[in-house]
N, C-alpha and C positions, 0 to 999 in steps of 0.2 A: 604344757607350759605350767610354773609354779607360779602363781600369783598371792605375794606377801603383802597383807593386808594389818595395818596398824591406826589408830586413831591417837591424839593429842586432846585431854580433853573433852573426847567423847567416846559412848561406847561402841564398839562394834557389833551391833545383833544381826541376828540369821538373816533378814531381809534387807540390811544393807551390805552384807558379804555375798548372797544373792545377786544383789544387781549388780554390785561392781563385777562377779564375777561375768555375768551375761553380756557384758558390754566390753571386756575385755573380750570374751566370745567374736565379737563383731569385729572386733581389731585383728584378731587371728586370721579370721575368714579371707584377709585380706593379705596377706604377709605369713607363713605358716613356720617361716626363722627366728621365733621369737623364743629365747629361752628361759629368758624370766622376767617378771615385771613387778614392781615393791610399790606400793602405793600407801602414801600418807595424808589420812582426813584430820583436821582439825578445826577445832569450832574457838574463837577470840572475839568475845563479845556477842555482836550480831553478825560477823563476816565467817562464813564458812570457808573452807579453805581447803582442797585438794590438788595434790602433786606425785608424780608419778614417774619412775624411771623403765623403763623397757630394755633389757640387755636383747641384741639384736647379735645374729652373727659379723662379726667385727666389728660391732659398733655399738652404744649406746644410744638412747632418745631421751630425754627430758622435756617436762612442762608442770608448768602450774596453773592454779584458776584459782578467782577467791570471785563468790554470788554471794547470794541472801539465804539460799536455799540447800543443803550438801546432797541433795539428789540430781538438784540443777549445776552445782557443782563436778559433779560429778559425769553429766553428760557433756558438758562444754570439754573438760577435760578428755576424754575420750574424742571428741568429737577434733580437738588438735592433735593428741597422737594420733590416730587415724589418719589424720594426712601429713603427718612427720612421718609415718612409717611407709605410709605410698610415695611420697616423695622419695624417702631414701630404697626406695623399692627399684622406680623408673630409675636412679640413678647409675645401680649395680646392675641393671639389663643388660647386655653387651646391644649396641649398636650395631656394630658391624658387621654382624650376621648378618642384616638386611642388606647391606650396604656391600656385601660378598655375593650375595644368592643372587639379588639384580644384574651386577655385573655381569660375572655368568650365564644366565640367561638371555642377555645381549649379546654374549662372544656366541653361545650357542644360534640365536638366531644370524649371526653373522656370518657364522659357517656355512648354515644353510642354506646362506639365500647365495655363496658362492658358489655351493654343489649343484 
């Protein structure tokens, strides 16, 4: 996954492209269809302020977060993709696999207990 990292207002150094990167990490671990994600920090005033889009297969994700802090920023944000991405994870599951296999295994045992 390509992760495009820009700031507004601040800089970007090693140890914050670092973390953003490790925590995007954590999102992966979870959803492994992610093929890129673009992330923009910016600092206005004393509100820090990150936003971040996720291109997912078929789908995009979005969100944003503004703290006090852009590393705490930073984890809240992640911490709502994270379950934007699980959620639209559970969603593209097929169901009916289960919902076919049980069937069948009750026609099976139905057979059997005729035989």
């Amino acid at each position: 996954m390509h992760v495009d990292l820009t700031g507004h207002h601040v800089a970007i150094t090693d140890s914050l492209r670092s973390y953003v990167n490790e925590k995007v990490q954590r999102i992966e671990r979870h959803f492994d269809q992610i093929t890129d994600a673009h992330m923009v920090l910016t600092v206005e005033k004393l509100v820090h302020r990150a936003e971040a889009t996720l291109k997912l297969r078929g789908s995009s994700v979005f969100a944003d977060v503004e703290a006090g802090d852009m590393y705490a920023a930073i984890d809240q944000l992640t911490d709502k993709l994270d379950r934007q991405v699980r959620k639209f994870k559970e969603k593209s599951t097929n169901h009916h696999a289960r919902e076919g296999r049980h069937s069948s295994e009750v026609l099976a045992e139905a057979i059997a207990l005729e035989a």
